[in-house]
N, C-alpha and C positions, 0 to 999 in steps of 0.2 A: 837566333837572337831574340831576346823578351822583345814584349812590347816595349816595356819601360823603355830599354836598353835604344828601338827604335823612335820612339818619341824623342828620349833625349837627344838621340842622333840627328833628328829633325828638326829641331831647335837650334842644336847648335849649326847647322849650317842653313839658318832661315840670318839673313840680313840684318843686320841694326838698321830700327828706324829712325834714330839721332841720338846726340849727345847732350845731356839736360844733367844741368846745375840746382841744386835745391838747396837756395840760405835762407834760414827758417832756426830760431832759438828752439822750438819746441820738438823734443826728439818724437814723440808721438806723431806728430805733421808729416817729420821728416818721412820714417819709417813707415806712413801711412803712402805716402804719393812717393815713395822709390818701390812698392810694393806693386804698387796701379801700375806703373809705367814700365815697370819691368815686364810686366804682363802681356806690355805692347809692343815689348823689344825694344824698349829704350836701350840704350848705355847711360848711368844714373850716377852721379857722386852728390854727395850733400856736405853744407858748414852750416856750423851751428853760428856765426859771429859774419859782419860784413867782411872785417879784414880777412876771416876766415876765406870767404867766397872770392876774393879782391886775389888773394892767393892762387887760389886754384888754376881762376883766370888766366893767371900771368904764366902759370906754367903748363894749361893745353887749350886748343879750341872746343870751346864749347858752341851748338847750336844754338841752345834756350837757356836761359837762367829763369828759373822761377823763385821769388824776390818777396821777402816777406817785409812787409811797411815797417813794421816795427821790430829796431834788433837791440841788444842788452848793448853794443858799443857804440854804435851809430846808426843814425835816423837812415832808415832804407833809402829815401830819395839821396841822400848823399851818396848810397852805394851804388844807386842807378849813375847818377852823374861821374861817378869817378870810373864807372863802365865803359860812359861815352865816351869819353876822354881815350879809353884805352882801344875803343874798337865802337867805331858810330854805327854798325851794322849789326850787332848783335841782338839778336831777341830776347827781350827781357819783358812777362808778365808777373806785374806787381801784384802779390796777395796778402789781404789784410783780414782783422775785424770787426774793422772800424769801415764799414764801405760809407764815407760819406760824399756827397759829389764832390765837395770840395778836392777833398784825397785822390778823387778818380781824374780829375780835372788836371792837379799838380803833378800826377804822374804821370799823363800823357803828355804834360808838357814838358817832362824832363825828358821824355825821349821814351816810353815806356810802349810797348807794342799793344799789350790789353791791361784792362784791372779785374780783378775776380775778389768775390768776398765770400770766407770764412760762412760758413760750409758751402764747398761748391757741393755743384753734381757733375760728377764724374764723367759721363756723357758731353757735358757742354765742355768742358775741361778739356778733354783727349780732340775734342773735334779743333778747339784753338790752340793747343800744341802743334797737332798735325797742321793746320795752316801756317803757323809761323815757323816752323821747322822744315816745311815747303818751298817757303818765299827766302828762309834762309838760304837752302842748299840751293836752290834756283841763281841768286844773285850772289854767293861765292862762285859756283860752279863760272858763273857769265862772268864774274870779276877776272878768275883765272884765265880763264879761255881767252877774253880779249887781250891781258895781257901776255898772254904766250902766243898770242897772233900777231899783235903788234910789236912784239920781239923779233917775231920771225919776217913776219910780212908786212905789219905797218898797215894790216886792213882794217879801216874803220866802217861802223857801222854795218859787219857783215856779217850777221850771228848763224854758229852751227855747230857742231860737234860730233856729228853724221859721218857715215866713213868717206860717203858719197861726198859733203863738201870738203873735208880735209884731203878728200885726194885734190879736188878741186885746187884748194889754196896752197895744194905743193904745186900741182901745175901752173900755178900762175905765176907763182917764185922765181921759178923752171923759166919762163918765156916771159916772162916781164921784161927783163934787162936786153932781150936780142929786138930788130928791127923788124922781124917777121908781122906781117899781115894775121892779124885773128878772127876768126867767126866764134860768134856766139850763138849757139842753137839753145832754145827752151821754149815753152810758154809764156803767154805772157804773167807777166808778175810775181816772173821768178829770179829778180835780180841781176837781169843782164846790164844793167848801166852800172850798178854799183862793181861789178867782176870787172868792167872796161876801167874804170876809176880806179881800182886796185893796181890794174896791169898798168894805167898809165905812173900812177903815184909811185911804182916800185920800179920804175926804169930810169934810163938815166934823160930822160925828157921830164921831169915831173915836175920840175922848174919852168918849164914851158906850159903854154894854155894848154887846155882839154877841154874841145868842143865839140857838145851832143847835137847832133838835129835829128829829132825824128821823121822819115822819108815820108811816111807814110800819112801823115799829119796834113802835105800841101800839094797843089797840083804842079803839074811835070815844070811847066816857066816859071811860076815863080821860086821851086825846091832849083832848077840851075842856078836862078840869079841870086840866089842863096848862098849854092855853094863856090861860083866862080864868080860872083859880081859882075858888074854891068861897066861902060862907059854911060857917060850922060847920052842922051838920046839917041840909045840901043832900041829902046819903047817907048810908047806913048808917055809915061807917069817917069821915065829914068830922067830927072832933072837934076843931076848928081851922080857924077862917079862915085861908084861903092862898093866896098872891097868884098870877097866874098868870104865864106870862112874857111877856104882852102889857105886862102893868106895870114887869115887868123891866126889858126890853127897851124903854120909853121915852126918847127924845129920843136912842135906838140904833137899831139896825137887828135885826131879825127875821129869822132862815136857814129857812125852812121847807124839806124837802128832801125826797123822794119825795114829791113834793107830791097827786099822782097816785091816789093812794092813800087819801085822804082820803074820809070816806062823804059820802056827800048834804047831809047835815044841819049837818056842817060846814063844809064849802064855803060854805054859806046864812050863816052865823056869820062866817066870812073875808071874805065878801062883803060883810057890812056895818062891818065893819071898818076896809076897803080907804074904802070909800062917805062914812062919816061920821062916822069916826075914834073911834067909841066902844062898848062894851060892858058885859055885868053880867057880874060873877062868877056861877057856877050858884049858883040859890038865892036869888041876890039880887034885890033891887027900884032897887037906886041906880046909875047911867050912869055909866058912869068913862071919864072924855078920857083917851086917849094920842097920842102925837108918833113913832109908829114907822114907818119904812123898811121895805118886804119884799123882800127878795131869795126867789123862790123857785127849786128845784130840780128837774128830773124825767130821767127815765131811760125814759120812754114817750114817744109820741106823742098829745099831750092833743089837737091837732084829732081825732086818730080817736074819742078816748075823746069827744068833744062830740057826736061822729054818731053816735057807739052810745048815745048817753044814760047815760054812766056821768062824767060833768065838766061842771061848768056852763058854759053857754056865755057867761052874763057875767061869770062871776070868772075865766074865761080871758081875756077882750080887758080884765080888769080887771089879770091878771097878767102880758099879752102887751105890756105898754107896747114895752118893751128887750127884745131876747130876746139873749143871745149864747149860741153853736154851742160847743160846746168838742170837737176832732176826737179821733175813739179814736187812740192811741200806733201803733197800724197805718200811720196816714195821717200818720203825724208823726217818720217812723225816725230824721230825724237829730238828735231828739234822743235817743235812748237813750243814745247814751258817754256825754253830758253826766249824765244821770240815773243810770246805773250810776255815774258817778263819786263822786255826790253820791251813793248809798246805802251805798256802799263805806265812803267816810269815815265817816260816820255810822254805822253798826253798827260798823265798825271798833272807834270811840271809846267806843261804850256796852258795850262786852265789853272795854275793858280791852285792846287789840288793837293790835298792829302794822299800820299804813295796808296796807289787801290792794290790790290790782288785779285784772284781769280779763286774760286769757290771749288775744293775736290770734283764737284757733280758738272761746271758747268766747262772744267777741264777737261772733263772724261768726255761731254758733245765735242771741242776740238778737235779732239783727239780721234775720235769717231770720222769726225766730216772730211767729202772730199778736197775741200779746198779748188773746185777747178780756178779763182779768181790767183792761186799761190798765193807767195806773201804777201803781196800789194792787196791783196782782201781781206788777210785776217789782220791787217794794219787798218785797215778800214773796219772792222769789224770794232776792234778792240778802243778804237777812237771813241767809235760810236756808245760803245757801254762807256767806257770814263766820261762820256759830256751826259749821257741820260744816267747817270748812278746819282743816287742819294748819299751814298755811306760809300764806305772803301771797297768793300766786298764786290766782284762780278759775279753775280747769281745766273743764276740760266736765264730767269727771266727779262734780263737784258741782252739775252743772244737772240739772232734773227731768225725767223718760223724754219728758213731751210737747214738751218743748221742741227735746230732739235728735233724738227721732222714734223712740226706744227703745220707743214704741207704736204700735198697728196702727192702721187707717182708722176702726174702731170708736171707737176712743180719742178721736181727733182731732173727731169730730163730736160726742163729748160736752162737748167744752171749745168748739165751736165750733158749739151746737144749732141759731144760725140762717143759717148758713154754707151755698150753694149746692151743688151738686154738681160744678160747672165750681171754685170757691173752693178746695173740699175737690182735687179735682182736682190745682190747681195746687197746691198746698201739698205735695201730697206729694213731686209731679214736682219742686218747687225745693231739698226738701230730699232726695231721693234724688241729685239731678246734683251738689249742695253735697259730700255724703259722698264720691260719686265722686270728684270732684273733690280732697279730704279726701285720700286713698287713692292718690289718683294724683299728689302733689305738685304740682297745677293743673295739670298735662299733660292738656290737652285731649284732644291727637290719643290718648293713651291710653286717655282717660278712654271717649271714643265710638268704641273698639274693644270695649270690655269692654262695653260696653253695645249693640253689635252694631248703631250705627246711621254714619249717615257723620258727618263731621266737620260740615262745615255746615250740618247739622239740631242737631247739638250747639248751634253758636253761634249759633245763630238762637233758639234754647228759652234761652240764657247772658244773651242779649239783650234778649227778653221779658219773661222773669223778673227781669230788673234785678241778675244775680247777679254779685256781684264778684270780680275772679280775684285773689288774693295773687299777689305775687312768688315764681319758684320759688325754692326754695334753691339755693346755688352747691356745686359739688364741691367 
């Protein structure tokens, strides 16, 4: 086989990077940016007229529309608007001659994603396509996905696409609708409250309350009188009967969560619970039936805690019915964009905020990091850059020092206490070749000069590490 013959072969089974609209009167424009973008693996059509473009629209999904201000039948801003009309999510950058702010102004208020003016450069060009052909496929992709969940399962708020949670969310399908007792094992801030909410909302209780008490939160008297209520002067401070949330929580479901946690004596209480479905308030002498569901939760290892004598071993195989895994975000990467997308929007909106996005470079640190905090951290993370941002963009420079490695090995084992030495190892090694890499505009053969090893020791550590190479930028 030629070379040619293999090039061509490698092209065509390299990927489309999206689908990009060019309405633009001037055939020269045209043929100038379907030239560029082809180059980048676009899929490219072009209209020379708004209606022209208005058309195309209507008969397939486009990514990006790139939007020329001025068109021989109608005023561009009219063609942006009758876009919105058709699809409020579509990215659309407006390109003109005339860059006056005013123009720039009017078209981001018609809904426009950027403005660029007549001659761009190419460079700045392809870098804001690729953002917004990003945040496109990002919040389609999350559009669909929620609604085929909620088709299926009715989960909200649970984003993933992972094979690891879609098994998840057929097991939950699966056992939601029966009466069996479930454990949730994970990390922490890996979604185990929202998985019990799922299982409670897709069973035939979901009409019924759903109530979480964290165990581990109170001490052992006052988590009883919690869960079973008190009569009036059972204790000192019981100046009122008060129901517990066993009673609450009848013909519902029950979240118990660091379950783990719980002292001897309580467990003894849970257990008879579980067993014959009834209890006293403290203090009392009268048997109160309930009809409650437990979902419980743990973030330890209860076999071990049963062999050290710190967990009973029958209100474990009493809690061990169901068990599902839920995997920490480490072992779960691809969904991060989907979940940065979804926290973006959402702090976005609760600050009053223009929709931000997240920057190629400082998605690739994501993507990188271990996460030990899971989701409940890069929710925290992602807060944190939408209130400290200036503009829409999340730049690296609003990620946290452990994240880009702005701290030492010390650092890293604190956020990472039960992390090996080979773990801690690699992490460093993936994020030092990442920055190189950074540094060297993905030039390899640069990257493992400067770091004084040969080139195939390079890509062989590129390789292991699972590390992705960006496209270079073009001169």
């Amino acid at each position: 086989m030629s070379e040619a013959a293999v090039f061509t072969r490698h092209m065509q089974a390299e990927p489309v990077s999206g689908t990009i609209l060019i309405v633009d009167d001037e055939a020269a424009i045209r043929e100038s940016l379907q030239t560029l973008l082809e180059m980048e693996n676009y899929s490219v059509e072009s209209a020379s007229t708004g209606e022209e473009g208005l058309s195309r629209i209507a008969e397939r999904p486009f990514d990006l529309v790139l939007l020329d201000f001025a068109l021989p039948d109608k005023n561009g801003l009219e063609v942006l608007r009758d876009i919105r009309e058709r699809d409020s999510q579509l990215a659309v950058i407006m390109i003109t001659a005339y860059g006056t702010v005013e123009n720039a102004v009017l078209a981001i208020q018609s809904g426009a994603t950027n403005f660029i003016q007549k001659p761009w450069d190419n460079e700045k060009l392809l870098a804001d396509i690729q953002a917004a052909v990003a945040r496109r496929r990002a919040e389609e992709e999350n559009i669909q996905l929620k609604r085929a969940l909620k088709q299926r399962y009715n989960f909200e708020n649970i984003i993933g696409k992972s094979e690891a949670m879609l098994r998840i969310f057929d097991l939950v399908a699966q056992v939601a609708p029966s009466r069996s007792t479930v454990l949730l094992q994970g990390e922490s801030g890996t979604g185990k409250e929202l998985i019990a909410k799922a299982l409670h909302m897709n069973s035939t209780r979901k009409d019924a309350p759903f109530v979480p008490v964290n165990t581990g939160s109170m001490p052992a008297d006052l988590l009883e009188s919690t869960l079973f209520g008190h009569v009036k002067g059972a204790f000192t401070s019981a100046i009122a009967s008060k129901k517990g949330l066993f009673e609450i929580a009848d013909k519902g479901t029950l979240f118990l969560d660091e379950i783990g946690t719980m002292s001897m004596e309580t467990q003894a209480k849970i257990l008879r619970v579980l067993q014959d479905r009834k209890f006293m308030h403290l203090g009392g002498v009268q048997e109160i039936h309930v009809d409650v569901r437990i979902i419980a939760a743990t973030n330890v290892d209860l076999r071990q805690m049963v062999k050290e004598g710190k967990f009973r071993e029958d209100l474990f195989y009493r809690l061990n019915v169901i068990t599902i895994d839920l995997p920490p975000l480490r072992h779960r990467r691809e969904d991060i964009p989907l979940l940065v997308n979804y926290f973006l929007r959402k702090f976005s909106q609760e600050n009053d905020r223009e929709a931000c996005e997240i920057s190629p470079e400082a998605l690739r640190y994501l993507l990188d990091y271990s996460w030990p905090g899971n989701v409940r951290e890069l929710e925290n993370v992602m807060e944190r850059a939408v209130v400290l941002s200036s503009g829409t963009m999340i730049t690296v420079d609003l990620l946290p020092d452990q994240i880009v490695g702005r701290g030492n090995g010390l650092q890293m084992l604190e956020h990472r206490p039960d992390a090996s030495l080979f773990e801690l190892v690699e992490e460093c090694e993936r994020r030092l070749i990442v920055d190189m890499l950074e540094k060297c505009n993905s030039n390899q053969t640069e990257a493992a000069e400067r770091f004084h090893i040969p080139l195939s020791t390079l890509n062989q550590k590129i390789k292991r590490l699972n590390i992705e190479i960006r496209k270079r930028n073009k001169d």
